[in-house]
C-alpha positions as MATLAB code, in Angstrom:
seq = 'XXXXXXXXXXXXXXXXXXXXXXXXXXXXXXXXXXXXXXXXXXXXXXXXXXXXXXXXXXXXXXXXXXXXXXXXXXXXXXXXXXXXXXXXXXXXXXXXXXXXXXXXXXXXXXXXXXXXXXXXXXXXXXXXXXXXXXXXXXXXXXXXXXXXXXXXXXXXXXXXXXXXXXXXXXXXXXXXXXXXXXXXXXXXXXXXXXXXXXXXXXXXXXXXXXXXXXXXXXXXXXXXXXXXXXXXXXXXXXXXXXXXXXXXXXXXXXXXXXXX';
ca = [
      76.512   76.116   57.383;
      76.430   79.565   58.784;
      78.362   82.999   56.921;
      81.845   82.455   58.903;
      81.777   78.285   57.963;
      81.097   79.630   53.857;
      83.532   82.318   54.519;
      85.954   79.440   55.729;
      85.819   77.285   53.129;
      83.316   74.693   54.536;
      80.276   73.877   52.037;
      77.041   72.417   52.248;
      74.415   70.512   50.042;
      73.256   67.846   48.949;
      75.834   66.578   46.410;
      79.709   67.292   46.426;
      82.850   65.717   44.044;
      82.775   62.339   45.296;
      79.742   61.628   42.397;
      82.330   61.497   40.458;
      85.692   61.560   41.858;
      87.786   60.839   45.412;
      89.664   62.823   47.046;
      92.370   62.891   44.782;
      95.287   62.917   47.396;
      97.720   62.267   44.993;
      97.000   64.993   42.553;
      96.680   67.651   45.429;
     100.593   66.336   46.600;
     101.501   66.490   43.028;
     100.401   70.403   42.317;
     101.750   71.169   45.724;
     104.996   69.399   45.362;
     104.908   72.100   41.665;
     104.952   75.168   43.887;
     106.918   74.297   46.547;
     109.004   76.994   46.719;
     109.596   78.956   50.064;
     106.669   81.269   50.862;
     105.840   81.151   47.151;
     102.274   82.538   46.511;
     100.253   80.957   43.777;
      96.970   82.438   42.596;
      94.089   80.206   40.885;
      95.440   81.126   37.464;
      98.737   79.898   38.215;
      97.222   75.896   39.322;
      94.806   76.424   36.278;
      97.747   76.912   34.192;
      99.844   73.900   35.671;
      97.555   71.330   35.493;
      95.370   72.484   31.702;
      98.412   73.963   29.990;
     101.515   72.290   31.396;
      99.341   69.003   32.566;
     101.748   68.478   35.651;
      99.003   66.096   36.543;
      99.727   64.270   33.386;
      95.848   63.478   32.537;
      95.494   61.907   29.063;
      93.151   65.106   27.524;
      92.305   68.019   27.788;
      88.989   67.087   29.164;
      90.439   65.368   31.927;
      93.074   68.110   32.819;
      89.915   70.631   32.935;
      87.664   67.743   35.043;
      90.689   67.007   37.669;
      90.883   71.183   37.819;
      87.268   71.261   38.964;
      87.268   68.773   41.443;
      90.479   69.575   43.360;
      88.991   73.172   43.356;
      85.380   71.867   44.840;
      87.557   69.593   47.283;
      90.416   71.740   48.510;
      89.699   75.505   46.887;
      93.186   76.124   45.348;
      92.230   80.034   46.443;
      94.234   81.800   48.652;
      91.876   83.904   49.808;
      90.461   81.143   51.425;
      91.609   80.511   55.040;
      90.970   76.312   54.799;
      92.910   76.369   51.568;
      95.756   78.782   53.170;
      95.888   76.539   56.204;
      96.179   73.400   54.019;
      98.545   74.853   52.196;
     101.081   75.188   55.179;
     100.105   72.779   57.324;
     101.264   70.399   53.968;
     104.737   71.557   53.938;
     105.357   71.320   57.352;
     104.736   67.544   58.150;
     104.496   64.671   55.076;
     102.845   62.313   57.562;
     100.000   64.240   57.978;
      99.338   65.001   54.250;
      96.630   62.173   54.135;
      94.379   62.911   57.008;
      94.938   66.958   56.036;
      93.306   65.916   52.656;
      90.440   63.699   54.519;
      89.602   66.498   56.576;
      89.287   69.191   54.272;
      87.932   66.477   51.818;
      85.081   65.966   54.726;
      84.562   69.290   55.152;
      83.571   70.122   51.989;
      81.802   67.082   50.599;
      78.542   66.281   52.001;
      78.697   62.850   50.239;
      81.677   62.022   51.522;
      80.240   63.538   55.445;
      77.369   60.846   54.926;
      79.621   58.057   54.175;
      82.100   58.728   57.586;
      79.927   57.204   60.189;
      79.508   54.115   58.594;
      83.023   53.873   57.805;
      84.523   55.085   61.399;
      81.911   52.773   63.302;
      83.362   50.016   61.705;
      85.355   48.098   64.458;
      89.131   48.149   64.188;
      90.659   44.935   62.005;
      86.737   44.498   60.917;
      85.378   44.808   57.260;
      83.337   48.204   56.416;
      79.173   46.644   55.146;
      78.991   48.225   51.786;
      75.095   47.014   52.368;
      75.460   50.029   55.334;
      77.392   52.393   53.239;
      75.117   51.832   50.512;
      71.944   52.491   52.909;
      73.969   56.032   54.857;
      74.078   57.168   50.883;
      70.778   56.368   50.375;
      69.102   58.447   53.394;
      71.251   60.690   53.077;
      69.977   61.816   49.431;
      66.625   60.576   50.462;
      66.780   58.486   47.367;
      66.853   61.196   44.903;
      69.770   59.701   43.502;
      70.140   57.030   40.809;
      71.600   53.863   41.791;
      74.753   54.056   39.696;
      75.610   57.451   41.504;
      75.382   56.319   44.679;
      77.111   53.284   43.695;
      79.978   54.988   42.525;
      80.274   57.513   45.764;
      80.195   54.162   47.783;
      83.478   53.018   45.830;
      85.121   56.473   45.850;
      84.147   57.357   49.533;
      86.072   53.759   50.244;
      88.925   54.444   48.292;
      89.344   58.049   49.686;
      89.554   56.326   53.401;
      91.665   53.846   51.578;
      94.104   57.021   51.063;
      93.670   58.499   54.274;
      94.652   55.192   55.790;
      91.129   54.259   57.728;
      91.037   51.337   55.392;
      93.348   48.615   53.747;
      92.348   46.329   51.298;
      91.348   46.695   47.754;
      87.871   44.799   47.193;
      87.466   43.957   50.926;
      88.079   47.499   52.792;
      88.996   46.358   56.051;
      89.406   49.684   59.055;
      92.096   50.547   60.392;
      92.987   53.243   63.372;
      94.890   56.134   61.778;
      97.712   58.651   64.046;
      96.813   61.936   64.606;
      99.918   64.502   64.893;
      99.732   68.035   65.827;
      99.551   69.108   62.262;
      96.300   66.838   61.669;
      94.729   67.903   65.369;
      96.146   71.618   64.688;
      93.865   71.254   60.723;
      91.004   69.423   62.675;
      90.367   72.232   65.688;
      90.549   74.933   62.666;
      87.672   73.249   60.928;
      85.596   72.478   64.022;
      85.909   75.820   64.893;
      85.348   77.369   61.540;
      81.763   75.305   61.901;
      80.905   77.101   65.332;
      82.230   74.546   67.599;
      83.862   75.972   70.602;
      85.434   75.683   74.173;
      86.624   72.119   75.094;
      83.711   70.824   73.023;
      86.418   70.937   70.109;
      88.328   68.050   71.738;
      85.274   65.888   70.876;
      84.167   67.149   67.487;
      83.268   65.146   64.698;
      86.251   66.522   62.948;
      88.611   65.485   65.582;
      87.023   62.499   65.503;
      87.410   62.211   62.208;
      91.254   61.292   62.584;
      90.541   58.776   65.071;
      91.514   60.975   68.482;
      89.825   60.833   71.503;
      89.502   63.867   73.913;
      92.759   63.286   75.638;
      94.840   62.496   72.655;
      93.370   65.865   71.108;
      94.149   67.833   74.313;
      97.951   66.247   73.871;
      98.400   66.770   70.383;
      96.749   70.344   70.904;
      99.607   71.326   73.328;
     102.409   70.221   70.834;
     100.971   72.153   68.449;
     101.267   75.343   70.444;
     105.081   74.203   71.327;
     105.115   74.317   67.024;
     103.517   78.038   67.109;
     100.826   76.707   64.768;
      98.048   77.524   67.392;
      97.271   80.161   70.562;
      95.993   77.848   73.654;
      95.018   79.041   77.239;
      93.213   75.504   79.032;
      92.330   75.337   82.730;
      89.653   73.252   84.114;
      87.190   76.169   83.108;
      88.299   77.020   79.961;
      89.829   75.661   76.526;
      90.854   79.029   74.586;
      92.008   78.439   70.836;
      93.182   80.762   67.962;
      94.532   80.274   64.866;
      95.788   83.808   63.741;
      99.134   81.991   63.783;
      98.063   79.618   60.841;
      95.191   82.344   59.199;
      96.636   85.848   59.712;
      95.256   88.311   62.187;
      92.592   90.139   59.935;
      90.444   86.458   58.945;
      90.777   85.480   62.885;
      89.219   88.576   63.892;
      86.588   88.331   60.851;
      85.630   84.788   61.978;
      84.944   86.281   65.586;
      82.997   89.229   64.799;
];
């Protein structure tokens, strides 16, 4: 990760939530569904408060209130200062449907686990069961065995269940893949992060995070071009040229700081 990908929001490493947790999709949609007033503007005092104090969440203790506090702050930020949390934050209102792969990508971007889990899981062919033997083996080489095998066990279940949220797999003990639907809010979330990791030009339309939500270059490209009919993105495409911004979605000032 370089200074504008930290700056982002994206993190590196060599162990993330999914130890411990998934992506928590639910909980995220439940804080967010607290504050949903209008341009309301939360700061990290006012989720700490909603999910310890008031336990929106409703988590049995206080230990758990506090745990599911950490993790949905190592998976999604809950800062505004932070441009992927901002951009989550409204890309959520605007389009229910894409709340799931929103949380997978931000999830992904932020979790290395979770990062060496995807490939196994999006190779899988479509209708075809997901080899925990693989995704067992991805964790594995990934951590270059440093990790007990109870911990990698248990990122192995939650990675699964988190694509089990996301939609890329159906099944409970068998996960079994299935080809998610990228809108323009998922695409318009997935371009951010690319970028926000150095990717640029039309090399976006084939990144791993557009990949990620299961669209190929020209689906991307399509999807891309709604979103600017939404005014979420700028886009200027020829045959030369695929020219994004974001200052629509991230304000003016972190645009220009993430192109210094």
């Amino acid at each position: 990760m370089n200074e504008i990908s930290e700056f982002f929001g994206l993190k590196d490493g060599v162990s993330g939530p999914h130890t411990s947790r998934t992506m928590m999709s639910d909980e995220l949609g439940g804080l967010l569904a607290h504050f949903s007033q209008p341009d309301s503007v939360q700061t990290l005092a006012d989720y700490e408060h909603a999910i310890v104090d008031d336990n929106i969440l409703t988590k049995p203790t206080q230990a758990t209130r506090k745990a599911s506090l950490r993790f949905l702050r190592e998976l999604y930020s809950l800062d505004q200062s932070v441009p992927l949390f901002r951009a989550l934050r409204k890309l959520w209102k605007l389009d229910e449907s894409s709340q799931p792969l929103i949380a997978i990508l931000s999830a992904y971007g932020r979790d290395p686990t979770l990062r060496a889990a995807a490939p196994v899981i999006l190779g899988t062919p479509v209708d075809s069961e997901v080899s925990r033997t693989q995704l067992t083996r991805a964790i594995k080489d990934f951590c270059d065995e440093t990790m007990a095998d109870s911990t990698i066990d248990k990122i192995v279940r939650n990675a699964g269940s988190s694509f089990t949220q996301s939609g890329h797999l159906v099944g409970r003990v068998r996960k079994v893949r299935q080809l998610v639907k990228p809108t323009p809010t998922s695409i318009t979330f997935a371009l951010l992060l690319a970028y926000a990791a150095g990717t640029r030009g039309k090399r976006l339309l084939s990144s791993e995070f557009v990949r990620l939500i299961d669209a190929d270059e020209d689906t991307a490209r399509a999807r891309a071009i709604e979103a600017r009919k939404l005014g979420l993105i700028e886009l200027r495409e020829n045959s030369n040229a695929f020219d994004i911004g974001f200052a629509p979605l991230i304000g003016q000032r972190d645009w220009r700081h993430m192109n210094e």
